[in-house]
C-alpha positions in Angstrom: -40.2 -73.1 9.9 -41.3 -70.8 7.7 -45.5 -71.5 8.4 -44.4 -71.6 11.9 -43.0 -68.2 11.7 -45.7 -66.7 10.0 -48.1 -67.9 12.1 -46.6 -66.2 15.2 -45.8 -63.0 13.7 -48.8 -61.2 13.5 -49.2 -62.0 17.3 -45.9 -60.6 17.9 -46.3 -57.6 15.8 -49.4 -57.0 18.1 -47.8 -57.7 20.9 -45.0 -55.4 20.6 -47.1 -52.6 18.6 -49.2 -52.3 21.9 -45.5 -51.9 23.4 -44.5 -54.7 25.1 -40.7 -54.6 25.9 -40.0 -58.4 27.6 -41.9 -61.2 25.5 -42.7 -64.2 26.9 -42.8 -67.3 24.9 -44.2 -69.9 26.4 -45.4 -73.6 26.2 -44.1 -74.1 23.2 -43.8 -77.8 22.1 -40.9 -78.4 19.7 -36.9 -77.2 19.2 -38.8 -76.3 15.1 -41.0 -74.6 16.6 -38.9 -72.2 18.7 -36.2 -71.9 16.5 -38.7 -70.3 14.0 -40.0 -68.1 16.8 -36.1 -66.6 17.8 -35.4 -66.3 14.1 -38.1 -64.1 13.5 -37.4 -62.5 16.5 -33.7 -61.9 15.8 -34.9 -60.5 12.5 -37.9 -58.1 13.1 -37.8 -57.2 16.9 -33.9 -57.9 17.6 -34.6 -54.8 20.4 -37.0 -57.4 22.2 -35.8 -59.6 25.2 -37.7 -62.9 25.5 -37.5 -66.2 27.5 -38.7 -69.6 25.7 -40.9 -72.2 27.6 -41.3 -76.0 26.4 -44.1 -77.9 27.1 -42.4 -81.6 27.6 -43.9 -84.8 27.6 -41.7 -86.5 30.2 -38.6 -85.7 32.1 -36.3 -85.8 29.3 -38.2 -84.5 26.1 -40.2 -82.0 24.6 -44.0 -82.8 23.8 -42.7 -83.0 20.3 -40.5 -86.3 21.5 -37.0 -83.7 21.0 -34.2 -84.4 23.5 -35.0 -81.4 26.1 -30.8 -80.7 25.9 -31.2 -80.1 21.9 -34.4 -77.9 22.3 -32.3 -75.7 25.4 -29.0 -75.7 23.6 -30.7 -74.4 20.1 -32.7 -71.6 21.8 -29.7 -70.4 23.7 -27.7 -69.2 20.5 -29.6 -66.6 20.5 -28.5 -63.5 22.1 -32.6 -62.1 22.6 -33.3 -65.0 24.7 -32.7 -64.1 28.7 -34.2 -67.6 30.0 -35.2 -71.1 29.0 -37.9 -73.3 31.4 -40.4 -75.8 31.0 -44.3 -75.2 31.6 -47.1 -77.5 31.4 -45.6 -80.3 32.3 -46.2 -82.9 35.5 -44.2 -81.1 38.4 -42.3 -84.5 38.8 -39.9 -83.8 35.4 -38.8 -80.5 36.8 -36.2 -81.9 39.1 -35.1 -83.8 36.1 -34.8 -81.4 33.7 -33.0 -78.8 35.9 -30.2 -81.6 36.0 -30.3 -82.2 32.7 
C-alpha cells in the first residue's frame, strides 16, 4: 500500500493545490489499490469528497480478480467517499454488478 500511496500523492497534491474540491478516482483496478488511495486521503486531504471507480474484469470482480462486494464494502468505510461505480468495463457486467 504504501508504493501505491506514494505514487498517487503527488497527483493529488496537484490536484487539489490547483483547488479542486470533489476528486474523482477512477478506473482503478484493485481493493489494495483503493484502500491505499482513501487512506491517504483520509490522512492528508480529509476536507476532500471523492467517489472510487473499479475497472472489473467480468461481472463479478475487479481487474485485479477481487470479489467486486469486497472491493465496494472496503471503500465504503470511509466517510470521504460519496459514491462507488465501475468504469471500463464491457457494459454487459453493469446490470450484474448493480445487483451485486
Amino acid at each position: 500500500e504504501d508504493d501505491l500511496a506514494k505514487w498517487h500523492k503527488k497527483r493529488i497534491d496537484l490536484l487539489v493545490e490547483a483547488g479542486a474540491d470533489l476528486l474523482a478516482i477512477e478506473t482503478i483496478p484493485s481493493k489494495v489499490e483503493a484502500t491505499a488511495i482513501c487512506k491517504l486521503l483520509r490522512r492528508e486531504h480529509q476536507d476532500i469528497p471523492v467517489w472510487v471507480t473499479f475497472s472489473c474484469k467480468d461481472g463479478a470482480h475487479t481487474a485485479r480478480g477481487e470479489r467486486i462486494e469486497d472491493a465496494v464494502a472496503e471503500v465504503a468505510k470511509f466517510s470521504q467517499v460519496i459514491g462507488i461505480g465501475v468504469n471500463c468495463c464491457n457494459p454487459a457486467y453493469v446490470c450484474s454488478f448493480l445487483s451485486r
